[in-house]
Every structure is written in C-alpha cells, then in structure tokens.
C-alpha positions as CSV (number, residue, x, y, z in Angstrom):
1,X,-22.9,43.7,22.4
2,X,-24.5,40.1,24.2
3,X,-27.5,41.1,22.4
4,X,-25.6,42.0,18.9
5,X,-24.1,38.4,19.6
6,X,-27.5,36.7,20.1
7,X,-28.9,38.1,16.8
8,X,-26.4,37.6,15.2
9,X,-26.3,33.8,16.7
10,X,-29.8,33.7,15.7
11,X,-29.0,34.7,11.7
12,X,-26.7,31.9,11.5
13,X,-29.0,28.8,12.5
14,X,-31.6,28.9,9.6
15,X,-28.3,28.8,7.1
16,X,-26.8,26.4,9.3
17,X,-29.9,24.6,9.0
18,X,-30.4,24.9,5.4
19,X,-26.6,23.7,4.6
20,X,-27.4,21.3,6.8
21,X,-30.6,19.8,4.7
22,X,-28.9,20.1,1.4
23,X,-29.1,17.3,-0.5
24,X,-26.2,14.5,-1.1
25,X,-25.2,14.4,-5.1
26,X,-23.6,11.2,-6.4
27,X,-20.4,13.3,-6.8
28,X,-20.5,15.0,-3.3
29,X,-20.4,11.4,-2.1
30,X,-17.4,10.1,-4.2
31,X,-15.7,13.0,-3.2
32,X,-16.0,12.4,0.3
33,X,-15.1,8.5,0.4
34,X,-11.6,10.0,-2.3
35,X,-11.0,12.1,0.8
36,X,-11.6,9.8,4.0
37,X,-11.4,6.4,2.5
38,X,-7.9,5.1,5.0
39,X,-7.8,2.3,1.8
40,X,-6.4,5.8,0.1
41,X,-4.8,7.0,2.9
42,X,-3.2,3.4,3.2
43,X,-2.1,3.6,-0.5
44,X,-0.6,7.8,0.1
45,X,1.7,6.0,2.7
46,X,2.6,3.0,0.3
47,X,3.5,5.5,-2.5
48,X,5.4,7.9,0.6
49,X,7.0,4.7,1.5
50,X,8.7,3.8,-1.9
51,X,9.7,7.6,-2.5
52,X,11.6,7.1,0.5
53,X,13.2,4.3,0.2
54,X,14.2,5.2,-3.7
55,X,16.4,7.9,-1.9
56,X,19.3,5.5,-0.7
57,X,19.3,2.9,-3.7
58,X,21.6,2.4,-5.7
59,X,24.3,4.3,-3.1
60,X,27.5,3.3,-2.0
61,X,27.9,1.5,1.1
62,X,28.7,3.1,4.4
63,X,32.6,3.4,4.8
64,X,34.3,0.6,7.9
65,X,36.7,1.7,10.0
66,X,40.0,-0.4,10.6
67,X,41.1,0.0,14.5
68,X,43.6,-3.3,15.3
69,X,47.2,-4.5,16.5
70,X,49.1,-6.2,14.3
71,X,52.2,-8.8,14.7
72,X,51.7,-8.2,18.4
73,X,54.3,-11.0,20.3
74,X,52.4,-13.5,23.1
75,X,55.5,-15.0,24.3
76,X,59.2,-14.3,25.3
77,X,60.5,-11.0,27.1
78,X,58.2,-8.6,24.6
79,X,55.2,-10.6,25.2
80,X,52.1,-8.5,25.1
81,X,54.0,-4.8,24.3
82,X,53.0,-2.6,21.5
83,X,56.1,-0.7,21.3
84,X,59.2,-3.0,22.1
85,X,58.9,-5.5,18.9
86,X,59.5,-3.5,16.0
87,X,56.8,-5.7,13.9
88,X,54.0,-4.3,16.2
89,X,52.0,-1.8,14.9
90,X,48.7,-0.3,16.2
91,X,46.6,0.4,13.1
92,X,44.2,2.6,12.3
93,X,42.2,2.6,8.5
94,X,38.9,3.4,6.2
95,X,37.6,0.8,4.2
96,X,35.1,1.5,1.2
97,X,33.4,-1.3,-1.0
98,X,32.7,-0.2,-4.6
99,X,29.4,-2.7,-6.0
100,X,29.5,-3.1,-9.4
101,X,27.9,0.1,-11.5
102,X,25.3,-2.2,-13.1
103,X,24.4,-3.4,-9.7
104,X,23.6,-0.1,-8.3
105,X,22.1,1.5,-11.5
106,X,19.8,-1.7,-11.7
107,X,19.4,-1.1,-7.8
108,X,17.8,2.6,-8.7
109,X,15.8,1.1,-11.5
110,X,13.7,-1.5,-8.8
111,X,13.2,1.6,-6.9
112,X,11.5,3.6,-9.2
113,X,9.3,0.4,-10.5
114,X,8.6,-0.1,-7.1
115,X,7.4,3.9,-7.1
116,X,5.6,2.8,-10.1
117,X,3.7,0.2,-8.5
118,X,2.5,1.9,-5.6
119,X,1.2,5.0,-7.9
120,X,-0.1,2.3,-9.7
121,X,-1.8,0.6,-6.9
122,X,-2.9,4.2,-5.2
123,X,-4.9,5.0,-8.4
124,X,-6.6,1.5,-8.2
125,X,-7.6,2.1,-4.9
126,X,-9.3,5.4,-5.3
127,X,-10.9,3.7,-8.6
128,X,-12.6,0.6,-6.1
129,X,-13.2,3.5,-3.7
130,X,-15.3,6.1,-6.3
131,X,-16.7,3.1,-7.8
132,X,-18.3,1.4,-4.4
133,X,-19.2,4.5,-3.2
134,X,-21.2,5.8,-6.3
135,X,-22.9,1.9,-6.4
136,X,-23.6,2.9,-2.4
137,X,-25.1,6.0,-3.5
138,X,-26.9,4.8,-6.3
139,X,-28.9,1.7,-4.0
140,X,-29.4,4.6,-1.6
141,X,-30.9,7.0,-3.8
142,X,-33.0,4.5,-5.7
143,X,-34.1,3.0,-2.0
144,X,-35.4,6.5,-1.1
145,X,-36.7,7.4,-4.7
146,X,-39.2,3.7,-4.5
147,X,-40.1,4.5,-0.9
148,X,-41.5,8.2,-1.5
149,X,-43.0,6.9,-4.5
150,X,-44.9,3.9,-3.0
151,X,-45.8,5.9,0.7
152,X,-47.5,8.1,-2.3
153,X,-49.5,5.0,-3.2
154,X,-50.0,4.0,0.3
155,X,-52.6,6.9,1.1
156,X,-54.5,6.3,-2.2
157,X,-54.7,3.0,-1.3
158,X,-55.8,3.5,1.9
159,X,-58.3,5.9,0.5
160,X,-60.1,2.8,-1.8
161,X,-59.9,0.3,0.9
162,X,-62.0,3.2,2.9
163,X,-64.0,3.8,0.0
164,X,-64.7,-0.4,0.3
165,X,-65.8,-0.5,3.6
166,X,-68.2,2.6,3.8
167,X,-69.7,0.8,0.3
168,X,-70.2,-2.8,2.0
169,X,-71.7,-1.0,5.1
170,X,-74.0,0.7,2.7
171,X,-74.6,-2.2,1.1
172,X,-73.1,-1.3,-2.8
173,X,-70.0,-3.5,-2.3
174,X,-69.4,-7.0,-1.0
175,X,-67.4,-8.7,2.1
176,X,-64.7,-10.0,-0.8
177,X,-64.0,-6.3,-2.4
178,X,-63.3,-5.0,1.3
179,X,-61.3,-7.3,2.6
180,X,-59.3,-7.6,-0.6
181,X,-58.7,-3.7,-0.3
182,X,-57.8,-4.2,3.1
183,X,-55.2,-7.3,1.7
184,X,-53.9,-5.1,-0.9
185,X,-53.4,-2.2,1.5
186,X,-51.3,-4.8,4.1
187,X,-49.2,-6.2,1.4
188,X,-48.5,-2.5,0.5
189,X,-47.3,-1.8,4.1
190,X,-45.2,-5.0,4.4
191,X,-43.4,-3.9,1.4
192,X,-43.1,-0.6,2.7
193,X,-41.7,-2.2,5.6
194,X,-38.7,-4.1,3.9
195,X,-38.2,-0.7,1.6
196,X,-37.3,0.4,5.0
197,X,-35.0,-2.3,5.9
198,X,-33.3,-1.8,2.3
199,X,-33.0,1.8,3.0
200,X,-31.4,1.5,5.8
201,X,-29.2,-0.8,5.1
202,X,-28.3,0.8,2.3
203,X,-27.6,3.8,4.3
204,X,-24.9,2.2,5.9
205,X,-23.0,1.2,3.4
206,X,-22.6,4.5,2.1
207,X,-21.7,6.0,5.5
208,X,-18.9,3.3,5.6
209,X,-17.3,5.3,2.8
210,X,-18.7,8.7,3.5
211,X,-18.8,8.9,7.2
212,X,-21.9,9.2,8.9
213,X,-21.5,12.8,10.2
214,X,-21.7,13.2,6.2
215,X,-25.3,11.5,5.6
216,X,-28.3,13.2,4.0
217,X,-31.2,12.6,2.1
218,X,-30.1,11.7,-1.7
219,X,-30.6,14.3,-4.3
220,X,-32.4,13.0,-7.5
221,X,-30.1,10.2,-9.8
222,X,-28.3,12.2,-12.2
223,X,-28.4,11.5,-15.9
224,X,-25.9,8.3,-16.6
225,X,-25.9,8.5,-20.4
226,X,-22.8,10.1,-20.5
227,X,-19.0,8.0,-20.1
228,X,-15.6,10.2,-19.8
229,X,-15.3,9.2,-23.3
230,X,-16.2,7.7,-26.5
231,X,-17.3,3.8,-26.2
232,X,-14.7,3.0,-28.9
233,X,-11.8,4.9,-27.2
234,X,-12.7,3.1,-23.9
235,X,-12.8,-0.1,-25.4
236,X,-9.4,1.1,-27.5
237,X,-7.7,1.6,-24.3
238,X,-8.8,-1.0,-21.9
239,X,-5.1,-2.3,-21.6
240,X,-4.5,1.4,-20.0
241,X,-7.5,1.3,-17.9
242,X,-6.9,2.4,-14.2
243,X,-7.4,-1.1,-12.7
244,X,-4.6,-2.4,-15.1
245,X,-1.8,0.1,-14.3
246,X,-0.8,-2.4,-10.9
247,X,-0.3,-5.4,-13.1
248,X,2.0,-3.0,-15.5
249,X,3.7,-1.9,-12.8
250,X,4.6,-5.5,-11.5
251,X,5.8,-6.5,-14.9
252,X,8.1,-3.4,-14.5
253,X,9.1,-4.5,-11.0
254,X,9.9,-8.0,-12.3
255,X,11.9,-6.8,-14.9
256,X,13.8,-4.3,-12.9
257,X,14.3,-7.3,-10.2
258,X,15.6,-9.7,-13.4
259,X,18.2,-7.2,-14.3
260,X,19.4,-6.9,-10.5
261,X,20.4,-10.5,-10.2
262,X,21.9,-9.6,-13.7
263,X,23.9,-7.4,-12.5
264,X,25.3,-9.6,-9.4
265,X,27.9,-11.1,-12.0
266,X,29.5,-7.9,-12.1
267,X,32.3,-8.1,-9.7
268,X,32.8,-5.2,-7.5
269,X,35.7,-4.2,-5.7
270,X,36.6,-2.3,-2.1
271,X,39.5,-0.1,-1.1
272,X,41.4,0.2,2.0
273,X,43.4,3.0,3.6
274,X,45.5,2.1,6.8
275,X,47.9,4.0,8.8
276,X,50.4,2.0,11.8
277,X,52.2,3.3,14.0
278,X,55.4,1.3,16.0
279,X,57.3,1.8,18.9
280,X,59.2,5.0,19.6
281,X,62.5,3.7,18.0
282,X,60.6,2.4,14.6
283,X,59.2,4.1,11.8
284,X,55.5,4.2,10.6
285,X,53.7,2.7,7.9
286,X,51.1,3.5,5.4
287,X,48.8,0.4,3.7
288,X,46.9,0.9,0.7
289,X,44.8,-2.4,-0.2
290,X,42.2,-3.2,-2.9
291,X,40.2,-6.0,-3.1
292,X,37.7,-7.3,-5.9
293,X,35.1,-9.6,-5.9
294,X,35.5,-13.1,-8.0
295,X,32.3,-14.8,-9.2
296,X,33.9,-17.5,-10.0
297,X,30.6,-20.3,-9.4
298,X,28.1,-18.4,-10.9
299,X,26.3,-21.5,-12.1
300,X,25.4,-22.2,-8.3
301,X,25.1,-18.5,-6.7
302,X,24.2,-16.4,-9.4
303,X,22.6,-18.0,-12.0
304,X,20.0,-20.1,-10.1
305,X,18.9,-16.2,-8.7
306,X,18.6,-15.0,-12.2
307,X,16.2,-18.3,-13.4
308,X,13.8,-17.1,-10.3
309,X,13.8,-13.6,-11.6
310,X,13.1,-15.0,-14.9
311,X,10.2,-16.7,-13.9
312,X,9.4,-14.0,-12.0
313,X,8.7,-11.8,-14.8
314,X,6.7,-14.8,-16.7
315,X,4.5,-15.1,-14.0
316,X,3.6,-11.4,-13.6
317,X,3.3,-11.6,-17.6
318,X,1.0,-13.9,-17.8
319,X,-1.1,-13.0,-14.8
320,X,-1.2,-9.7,-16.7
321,X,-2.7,-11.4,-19.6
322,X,-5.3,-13.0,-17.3
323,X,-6.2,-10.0,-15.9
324,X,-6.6,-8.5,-19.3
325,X,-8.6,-11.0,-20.2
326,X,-11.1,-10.9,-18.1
327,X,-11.1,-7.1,-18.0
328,X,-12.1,-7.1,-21.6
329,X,-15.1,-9.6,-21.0
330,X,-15.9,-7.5,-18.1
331,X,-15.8,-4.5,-20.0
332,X,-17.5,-5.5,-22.6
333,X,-20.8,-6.6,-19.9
334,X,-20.7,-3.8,-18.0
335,X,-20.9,-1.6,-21.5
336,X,-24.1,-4.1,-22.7
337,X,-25.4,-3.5,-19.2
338,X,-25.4,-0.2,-19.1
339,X,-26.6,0.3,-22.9
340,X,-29.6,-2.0,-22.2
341,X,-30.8,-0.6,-18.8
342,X,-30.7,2.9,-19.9
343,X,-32.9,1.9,-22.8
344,X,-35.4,0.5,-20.8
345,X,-35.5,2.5,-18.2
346,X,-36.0,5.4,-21.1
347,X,-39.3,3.1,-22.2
348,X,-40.3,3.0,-18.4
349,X,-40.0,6.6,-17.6
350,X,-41.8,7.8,-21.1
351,X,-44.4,5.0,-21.2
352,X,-45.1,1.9,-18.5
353,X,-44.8,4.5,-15.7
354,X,-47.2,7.4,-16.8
355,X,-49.6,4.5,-18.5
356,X,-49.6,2.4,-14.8
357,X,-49.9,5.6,-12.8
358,X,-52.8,6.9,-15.3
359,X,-54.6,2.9,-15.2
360,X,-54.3,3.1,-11.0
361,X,-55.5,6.7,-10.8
362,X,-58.6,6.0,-13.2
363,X,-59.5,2.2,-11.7
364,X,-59.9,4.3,-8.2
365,X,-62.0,6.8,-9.9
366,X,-64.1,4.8,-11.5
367,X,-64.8,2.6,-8.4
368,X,-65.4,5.8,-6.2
369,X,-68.2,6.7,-9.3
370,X,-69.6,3.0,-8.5
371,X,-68.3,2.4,-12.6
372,X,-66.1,0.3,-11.3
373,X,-64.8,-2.7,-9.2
374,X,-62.0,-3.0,-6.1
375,X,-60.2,-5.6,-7.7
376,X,-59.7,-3.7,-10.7
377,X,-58.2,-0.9,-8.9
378,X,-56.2,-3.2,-6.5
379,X,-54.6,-4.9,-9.7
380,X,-53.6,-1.3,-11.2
381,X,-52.2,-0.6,-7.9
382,X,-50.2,-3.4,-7.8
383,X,-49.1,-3.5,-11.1
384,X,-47.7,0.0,-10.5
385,X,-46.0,-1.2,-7.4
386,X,-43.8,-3.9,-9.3
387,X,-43.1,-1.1,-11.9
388,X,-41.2,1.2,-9.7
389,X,-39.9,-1.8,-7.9
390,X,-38.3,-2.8,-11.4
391,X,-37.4,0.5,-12.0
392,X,-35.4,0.6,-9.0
393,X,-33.4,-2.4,-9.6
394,X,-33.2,-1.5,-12.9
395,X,-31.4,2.2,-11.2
396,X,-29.0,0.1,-9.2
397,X,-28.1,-2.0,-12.1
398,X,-27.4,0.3,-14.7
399,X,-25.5,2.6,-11.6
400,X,-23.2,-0.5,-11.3
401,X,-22.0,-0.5,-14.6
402,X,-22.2,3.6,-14.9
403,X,-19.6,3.7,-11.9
404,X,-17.5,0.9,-13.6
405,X,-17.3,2.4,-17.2
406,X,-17.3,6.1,-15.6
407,X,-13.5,5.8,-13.6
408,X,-11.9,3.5,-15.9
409,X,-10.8,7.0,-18.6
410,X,-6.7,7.3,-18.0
411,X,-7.7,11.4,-18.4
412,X,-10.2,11.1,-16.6
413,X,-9.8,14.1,-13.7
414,X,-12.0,13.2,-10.8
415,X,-9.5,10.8,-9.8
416,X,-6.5,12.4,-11.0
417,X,-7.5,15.9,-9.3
418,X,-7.9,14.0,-5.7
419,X,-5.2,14.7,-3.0
C-alpha cells in the first residue's frame, strides 16, 4: 500500500505542476480581486449592516414600566407608612408611546434607501475593483509581451555586434561599425533592464488585488473589440451606469430623510395602564392615562429640521448632476480612446510590425553577406524596438479604456453573478 501511495503521489505532481504553470487570463484575474478584494468584502458588511438595521425601523418603542408610591405622608403620626393614610397607594403600571404613523412609515422608507445605497455603493466597489484589476493585468501582460519580444532581439543583436568584431579583426569593417554594434547592443540591455523594473512593478500591483499565492505568467491580451453592448445603448444609459447608482441612491436617502423631519409635525401620542394598591382598610384603584404630543412651535423645532433636509436633497441633486457631467465627458474619452487605439494598433499588428521586423531581419542579412552596413542594421533594430515599445503603451492604453467601457453595462453579469 506505501508503494501504491508513492505512485500514486508521484501521478499527481506533473498535474499539480501543470495546473500550476497555467497561464493567468484577464478574466481569471478580475475574478480573483471580485472574490478577495476586503474593499468588497467591506462593502458585503455595509449592505449586511443596513439589512439589519432596516429590521427595527419604523417599530414601536419598547413599553416603560411604572413602579412608584404615591400621596405618601412625610409628617405627622402616618409619616412615612404605605398603608395607614388612605391616599397612599403603591403603584404599579405599563406605559406605551404611539409615534405618529407617518413618522414610522417614513422611518422604514430611510431604511430601505439606506439598503439602496449600500447595494448601490457595493456594485461600485466591485466596478473600481474589476476595472483596476483588468488595467493591472493589462500593464502586466503587455510588460511581459515587450520583454519576450525584445530578449528575441537581444540575441540577434548580439549576433551582428559579433558579426562587427570578427569583420574589424579581419579587416572588412571599421573601429566605428563595431563599437556602434556594441552601443546599440548596451542600449538594448539597459532597456531590457527597466522592462524588468516595469514588469515587476507591475507585478505587484496586480498581486495587490489578486493575491500573490495567485501570480502567473499572463496569457496572451484577449481581443478588446467587443463592449457588453452597443456604443449607442451605452451612451443611452450612462445615467444608469454602475458608478452612478451611489449618487441615485443618496438622492433617495435625502428624500427619504426630507420626508422624516416631515413627518415629526405629526403629533403622536402614549398610553398608560396603572394599578394601586392602599392600605388593608382601603380599596384599590385602576388609572388609565393618555397623553399626546403638541407641536405647538414648529417654526423653531420642526421646521428649521425640515429646511436642512431640504437642502439636503439639493445638494445630493446637484452633486448628482456634477457627477453626471463629468461621467458623460469621461465616457465619451474613454469610448474615443478605445476606438482610436484599437485602430492603430490594428495598422501596427498588420503593417509597421511585420514591415520593421522584415527591415531588421534583412539589414542583418545583408551586412552578414558584406551587402551591407552596421548602422543600417542597428537603425532597423532600433526602429523595431520603439515599435513594440509603442505598441505596448498603446496595449495599456486602449486596456484602460476597455476595462472602463467593459463594467459600466447595468446587465452586465460578471458583476452581477459575483458573491
């Protein structure tokens, strides 16, 4: 059986291993920060919170009990008995106040805005967490994608600048073409060097939202021509786009508040039930009381509370509009952002890249066939560096506005679907 078990062991490890290597997709990683993010665990106990609390609005108040003396005599020969005066009675009681219905109907109404809110304000957190971690994963990939690409170029490179040496020690090449390969080959390596630097750094900010137990290398970008939806029905709905809802919600909240303080003019009233009992040679007695609440100077209690509300629900209106605003201009960038990059990164991938790779590969042909000269070859190579460099940037910056226009659909499921 120890031997069964050590086989078996031994199955296990290469799939471990290759489960292990599999690659990270941008949705794997959004995913992951939807899940362990504590901004949405922060925002689960907010929304927990206000479910909670909506429980008890609007309820009555907790009955008082009534436990006194009354009429109980301080002076003379009956001073300080309960039974001998016939006016002394121990009493015992409830007492329940009654608030106004409007009161606690508009008390149940702030509760559920306040639920509002938090939903609202969950749903805008797990839209800043999917979006920062796809732009994470997106500087990460790219990072990776330039350094394979120019460590590719980096032998090649190396090759020529060979090439040049064994050709000035044979006497076919100049002092100038070898040490400019030997230039081109160290400014090559020092931007290798800060690739590094950007890759690494780049790595850790998408194990801040992933974990780092959860890092591996990037799978390839994935296609960003598609949105949720249609341009026009994104643009149709940016007043119900996620990062919108909390600013709804606290217009809701304000409103809610508004009708509370409303509601406060209502006068409300209380009961209270009392039974007292006398001295042995006296009978009992029963008190039924009810009491109801005069606002009589509403100008100076009740009314100065409902002008705050009211400005209340101005202010969260017009910081609404704001908000708007600006949304739509930011919309409306991030949409000619992505629209622009993708085309060009379209001409880059079909054209500039093939045609640079094709002009490097050929210069260092030619000056391996002695048909050709270093600097030639070192300006290909360089101009082929910059391209995926530009091409990189240009990855990040259309990934930007991809992760912004791609979580902003009020259907759209990868955010509703999350627990």
């Amino acid at each position: 059986m120890r031997s069964s078990f050590l086989v078996f062991i031994a199955l296990l490890c290469p799939l471990a291993t290759h489960a292990a290597e599999q690659p990270l997709t941008l949705d794997a990683a959004v995913n992951l920060a939807l899940s362990r993010a504590p901004q949405v665990a922060a925002g689960q106990a907010a929304t927990e919170s206000a479910q909670s609390l909506s429980v008890s609005a609007g309820r009555l108040p907790d009955p008082q009990a009534i436990i006194g003396i009354d009429n109980l005599p301080v002076t003379g020969t009956d001073a300080f008995s309960t039974t001998r005066d016939f006016m002394t009675m121990r009493k015992a009681g409830l007492m329940q106040s009654f608030p106004a219905g409007a009161q606690r109907r508009s008390e149940r109404a702030v509760a559920g805005a306040e639920i509002t809110l938090a939903d609202a304000q969950l749903q805008a957190t797990q839209y800043e967490v999917a979006r920062n971690a796809a732009v994470a994963w997106v500087r990460y990939a790219a990072a990776n994608d330039s350094l394979e690409r120019l460590s590719a170029l980096e032998s090649d490179l190396e090759f020529g600048a060979r090439a040049a040496t064994a050709a000035l020690r044979s006497g076919r090449a100049n002092a100038s073409e070898a040490l400019a390969a030997d230039a081109g080959v160290t400014q090559l390596k020092s931007r290798l060097i800060q690739l590094r630097g950007e890759l690494r750094r780049d790595e850790s900010e998408l194990a801040r939202w992933i974990g780092r137990d959860s890092m591996s290398r990037p799978a390839p970008i994935p296609s960003m021509d598609d949105l949720p939806a249609e341009v026009e029905r994104l643009r149709a709905s940016v007043h119900q786009h996620v990062s919108l809802r909390p600013l709804d919600a606290e217009v809701e909240v304000a409103q809610a508040k508004l009708e509370l303080a409303r509601a406060a003019r209502r006068p409300g009233w209380s009961a209270e039930v009392s039974y007292a009992k006398r001295g042995p040679d006296f009978s009992d007695m029963a008190s039924l009381q009810f009491t109801v609440d005069l606002p009589l100077f509403a100008r100076n209690r009740q009314n100065p509370v409902i002008a705050a509300r009211g400005a209340d629900v101005r202010r969260a209106q017009a910081e609404r509009e704001a908000e708007l605003r600006m949304h739509q201009a930011e919309f409306e960038q991030m949409l000619a952002t992505w629209e622009s990059t993708g085309e060009q990164l379209k001409y880059i991938e079909a054209e500039r890249l093939p045609l640079a790779h094709e002009r490097s590969s050929a210069a260092l042909a030619a000056y391996r066939g002695n048909q050709g000269d270093m600097r030639a070859a070192l300006d290909a190579f360089e101009d082929e560096t910059d391209l995926l460099l530009e091409r990189a940037n240009l990855q990040i910056e259309r990934g930007m506005a991809w992760s912004y226009l791609r979580y902003l659909d009020i259907a759209d499921a990868a955010l509703r679907n999350q627990p």
